[in-house]
ZAVEX-814298 format. One record per residue (C-alpha): residue in three letters; x, y, z. Coordinates in steps of 0.05 Angstrom, whole numbers, padded with zeros to 5 digits, always signed. Each point is the difference from the previous one (the first is absolute). Example, Ala and Ser with C-alpha at 12.3 -4.5 7.8 and 13.67 -1.06 7.14 Angstrom:
residues 2
ALA+00246-00090+00156 SER+00027+00069-00013 
***
This chain:
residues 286
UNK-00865-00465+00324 UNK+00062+00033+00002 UNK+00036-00043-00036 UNK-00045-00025-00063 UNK+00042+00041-00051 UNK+00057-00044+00022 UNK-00045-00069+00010 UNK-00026+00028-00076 UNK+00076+00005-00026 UNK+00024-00058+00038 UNK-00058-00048-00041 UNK+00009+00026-00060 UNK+00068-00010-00001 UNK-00004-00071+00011 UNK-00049-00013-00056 UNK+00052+00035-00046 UNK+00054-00039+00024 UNK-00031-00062-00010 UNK-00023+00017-00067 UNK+00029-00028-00065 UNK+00064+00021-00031 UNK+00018+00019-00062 UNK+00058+00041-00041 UNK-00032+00077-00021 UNK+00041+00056-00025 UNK-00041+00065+00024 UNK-00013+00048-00056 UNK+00026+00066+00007 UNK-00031+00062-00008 UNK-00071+00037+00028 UNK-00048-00037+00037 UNK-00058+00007+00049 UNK-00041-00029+00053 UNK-00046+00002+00046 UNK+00002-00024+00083 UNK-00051-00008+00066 UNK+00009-00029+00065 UNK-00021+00013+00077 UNK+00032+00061+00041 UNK+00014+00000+00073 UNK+00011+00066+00034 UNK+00034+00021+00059 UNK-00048+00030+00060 UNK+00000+00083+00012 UNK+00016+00014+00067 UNK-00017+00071+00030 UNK-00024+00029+00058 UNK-00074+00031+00023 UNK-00030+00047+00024 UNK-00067+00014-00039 UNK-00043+00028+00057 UNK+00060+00060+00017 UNK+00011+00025-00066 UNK-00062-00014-00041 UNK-00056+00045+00023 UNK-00058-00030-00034 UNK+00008-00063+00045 UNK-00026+00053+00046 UNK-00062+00017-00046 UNK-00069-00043+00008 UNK+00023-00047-00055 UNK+00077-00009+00032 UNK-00042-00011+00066 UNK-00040-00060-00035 UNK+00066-00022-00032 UNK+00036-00005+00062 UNK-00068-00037+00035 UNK+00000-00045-00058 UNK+00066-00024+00000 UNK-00012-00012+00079 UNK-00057-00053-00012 UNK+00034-00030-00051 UNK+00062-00013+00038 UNK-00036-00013+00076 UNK+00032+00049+00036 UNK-00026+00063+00033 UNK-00007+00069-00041 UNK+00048+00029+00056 UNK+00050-00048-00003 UNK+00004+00009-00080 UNK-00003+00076+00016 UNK+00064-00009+00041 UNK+00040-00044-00048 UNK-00019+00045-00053 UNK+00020+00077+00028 UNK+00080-00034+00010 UNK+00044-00022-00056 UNK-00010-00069-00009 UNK+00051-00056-00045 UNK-00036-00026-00049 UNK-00004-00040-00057 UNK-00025-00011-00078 UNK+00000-00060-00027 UNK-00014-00025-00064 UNK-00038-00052-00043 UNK+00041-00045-00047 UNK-00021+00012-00071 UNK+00035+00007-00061 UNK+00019+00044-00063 UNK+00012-00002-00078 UNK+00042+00029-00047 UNK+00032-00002-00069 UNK+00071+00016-00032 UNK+00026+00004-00064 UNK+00075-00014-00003 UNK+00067-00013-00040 UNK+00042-00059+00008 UNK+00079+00005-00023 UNK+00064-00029+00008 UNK-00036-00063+00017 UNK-00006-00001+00074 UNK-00026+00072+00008 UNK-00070+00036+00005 UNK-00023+00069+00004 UNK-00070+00017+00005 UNK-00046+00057+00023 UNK-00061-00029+00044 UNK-00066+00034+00028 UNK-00033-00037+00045 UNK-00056+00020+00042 UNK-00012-00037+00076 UNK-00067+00003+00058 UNK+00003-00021+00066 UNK-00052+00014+00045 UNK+00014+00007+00076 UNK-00037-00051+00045 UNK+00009+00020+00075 UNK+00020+00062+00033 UNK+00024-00016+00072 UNK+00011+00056+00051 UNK+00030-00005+00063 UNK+00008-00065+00027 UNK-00077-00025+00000 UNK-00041+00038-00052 UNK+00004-00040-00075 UNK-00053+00028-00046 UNK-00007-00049-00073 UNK-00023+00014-00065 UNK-00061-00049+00013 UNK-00016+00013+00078 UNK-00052-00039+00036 UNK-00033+00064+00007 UNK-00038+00019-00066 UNK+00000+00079+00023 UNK+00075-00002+00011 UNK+00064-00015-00034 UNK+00057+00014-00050 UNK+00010+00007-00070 UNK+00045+00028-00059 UNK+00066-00021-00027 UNK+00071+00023-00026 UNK+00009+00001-00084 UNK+00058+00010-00026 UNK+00019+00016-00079 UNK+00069-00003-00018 UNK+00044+00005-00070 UNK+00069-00037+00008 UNK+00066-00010-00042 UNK+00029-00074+00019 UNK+00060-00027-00028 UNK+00007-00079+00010 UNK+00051-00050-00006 UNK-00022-00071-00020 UNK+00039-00056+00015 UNK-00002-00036-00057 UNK+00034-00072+00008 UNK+00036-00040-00073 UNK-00040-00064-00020 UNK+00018-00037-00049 UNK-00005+00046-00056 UNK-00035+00061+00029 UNK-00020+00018+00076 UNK-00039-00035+00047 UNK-00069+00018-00002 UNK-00004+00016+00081 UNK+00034+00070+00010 UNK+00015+00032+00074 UNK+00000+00076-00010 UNK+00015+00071+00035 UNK-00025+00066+00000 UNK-00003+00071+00021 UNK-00042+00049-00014 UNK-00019+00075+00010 UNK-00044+00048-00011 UNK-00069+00043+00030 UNK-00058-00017+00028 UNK-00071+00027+00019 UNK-00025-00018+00065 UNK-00074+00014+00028 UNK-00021-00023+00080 UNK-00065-00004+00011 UNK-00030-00015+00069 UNK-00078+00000+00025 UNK-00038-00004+00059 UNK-00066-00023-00009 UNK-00052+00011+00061 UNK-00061+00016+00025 UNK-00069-00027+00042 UNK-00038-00066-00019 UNK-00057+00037-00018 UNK-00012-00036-00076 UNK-00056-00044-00005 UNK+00027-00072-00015 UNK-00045-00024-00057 UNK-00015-00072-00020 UNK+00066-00004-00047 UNK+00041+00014+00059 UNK+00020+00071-00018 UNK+00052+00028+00059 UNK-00008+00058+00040 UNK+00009+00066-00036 UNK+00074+00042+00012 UNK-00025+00067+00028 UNK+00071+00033-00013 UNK+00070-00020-00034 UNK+00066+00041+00018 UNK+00050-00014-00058 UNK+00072+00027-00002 UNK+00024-00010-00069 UNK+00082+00040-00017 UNK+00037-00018-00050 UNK+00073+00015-00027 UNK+00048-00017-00057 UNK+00078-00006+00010 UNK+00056-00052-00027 UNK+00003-00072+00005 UNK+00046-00058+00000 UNK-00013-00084-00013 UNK+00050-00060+00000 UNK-00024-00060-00032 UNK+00017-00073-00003 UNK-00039-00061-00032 UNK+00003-00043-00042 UNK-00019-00014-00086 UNK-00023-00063-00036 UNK+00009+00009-00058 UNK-00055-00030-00053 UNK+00041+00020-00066 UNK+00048+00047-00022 UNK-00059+00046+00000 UNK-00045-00008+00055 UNK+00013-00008+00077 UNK-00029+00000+00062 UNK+00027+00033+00065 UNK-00003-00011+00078 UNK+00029+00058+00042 UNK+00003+00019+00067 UNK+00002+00082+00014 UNK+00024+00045+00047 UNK-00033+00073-00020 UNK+00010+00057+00036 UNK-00016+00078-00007 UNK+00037+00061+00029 UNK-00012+00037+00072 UNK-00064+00040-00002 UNK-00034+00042+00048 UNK-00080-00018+00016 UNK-00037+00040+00040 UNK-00019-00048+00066 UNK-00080+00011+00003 UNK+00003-00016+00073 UNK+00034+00048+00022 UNK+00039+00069-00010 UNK+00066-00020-00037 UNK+00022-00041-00063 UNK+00027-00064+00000 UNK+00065-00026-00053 UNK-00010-00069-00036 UNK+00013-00040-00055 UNK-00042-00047-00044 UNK+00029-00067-00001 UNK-00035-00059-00030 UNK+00025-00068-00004 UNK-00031-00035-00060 UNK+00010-00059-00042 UNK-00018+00001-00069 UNK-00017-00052-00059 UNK+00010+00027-00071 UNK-00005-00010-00080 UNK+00054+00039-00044 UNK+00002-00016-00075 UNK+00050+00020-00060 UNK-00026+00067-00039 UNK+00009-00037-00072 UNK-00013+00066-00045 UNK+00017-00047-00056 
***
């Protein structure tokens, strides 16, 4: 799974090469587009500590939380207690799934773009493994028990490409390699739940599942600077129209989140790795 934006670029590629060539002359001037493709994301890693420094694990409901996620995960409530009072590595990881965006852009001096981009990207997170033998999913076997949420991210971006545009015949060849860079500032919001509770819902005759007697959900979010490079590739259809390939490298800047397992903060960086299929067409204002 880790590597579908590249098996995604790595395809595509090969259909454009393989596709038929002919002489264009790209029109200059403003343009837009719009782009989509699947996002993988880096896991979080972090430590915990839930029990020690969040006293409503000590309440009733923390009690049942903490008994819950020992039948879910066969071990004994004491051996879960003991895990959970020291820090313990851990790890977030996260769902492949995708994001979408638009651009509207300039193109001059032939082989050079600039554009400004939004773009907006989800990926939910689908385990969250602590210690060395405790991995809780999204979907558990256990209907009263298990994970959910997801990281978006927002972001407005300034890219500048280069396209590599090769002489044919008359014109350029309609298959372009290009470049970019980009910056700009992004939005991001984490959003993590535990879902829990006893089996105490009646299952009727559609198969309804147990009811969730109690959800914990840490949700921060934070806004700071980002960065992207880019490469792909563009078939061109006309001197008007073309469609793109890339691969994308996006990062953001060093934040501070608050760790919600125990008492300190924790300093990461949203990374995604995506690759993206896109439309762009000539502005022709007449």
């Amino acid at each position: 799974m880790t590597h579908t934006p590249l098996k995604v670029l790595g395809i595509g590629m090969l259909l454009l090469l393989n596709a038929p060539s002919f002489a264009i002359k790209p029109v200059q001037g403003a343009y837009a587009g719009v782009f989509l493709g699947p996002t993988y994301a880096p896991s979080i890693g972090f430590t915990v500590n839930p029990i020690a420094s969040i006293p409503s694990l000590s309440s009733p409901p923390g009690l049942l939380f903490r008994e819950t996620v020992a039948t879910a995960l066969n071990i004994s409530f004491d051996q879960l207690t003991s895990l959970l009072s020291t820090d313990v590595p851990s790890k977030l990881t996260y769902s492949v799934l995708g994001g979408i965006g638009g651009q509207i852009g300039y193109r001059f001096c032939n082989n050079y773009r600039a554009e400004f981009e939004v773009f907006y990207n989800n990926n939910p997170f689908s385990e969250l493994k602590i210690g060395d033998y405790i991995a809780i999913d999204s979907m558990s076997s256990s209907p009263t028990f298990h994970i959910g949420g997801d990281t978006n991210t927002g972001a407005g971006m300034v890219n500048i490409f280069y396209d590599l545009l090769m002489p044919n015949n008359d014109g350029y060849s309609a298959i372009a390699p290009y470049i970019g860079l980009g910056l700009g500032y992004s939005y991001v919001q984490n959003s993590l739940q535990f879902h829990y509770g006893s089996n105490t819902a009646e299952v009727t005759a559609t198969g309804a599942t147990p009811a969730t007697l109690y959800e914990k959900d840490f949700t921060q979010a934070h806004s700071t600077y980002a960065g992207q490079a880019i490469m792909g590739v563009s078939y061109f259809m006309d001197d008007f129209c073309w469609l793109s390939l890339d691969l994308r490298y996006f990062t953001t800047g060093t934040t501070k989140t608050t760790n919600p397992f125990n008492d300190g903060v924790f300093q990461r960086k949203t990374i995604l790795y995506s690759a993206m299929i896109g439309f762009n067409g000539v502005l022709d204002f007449g």
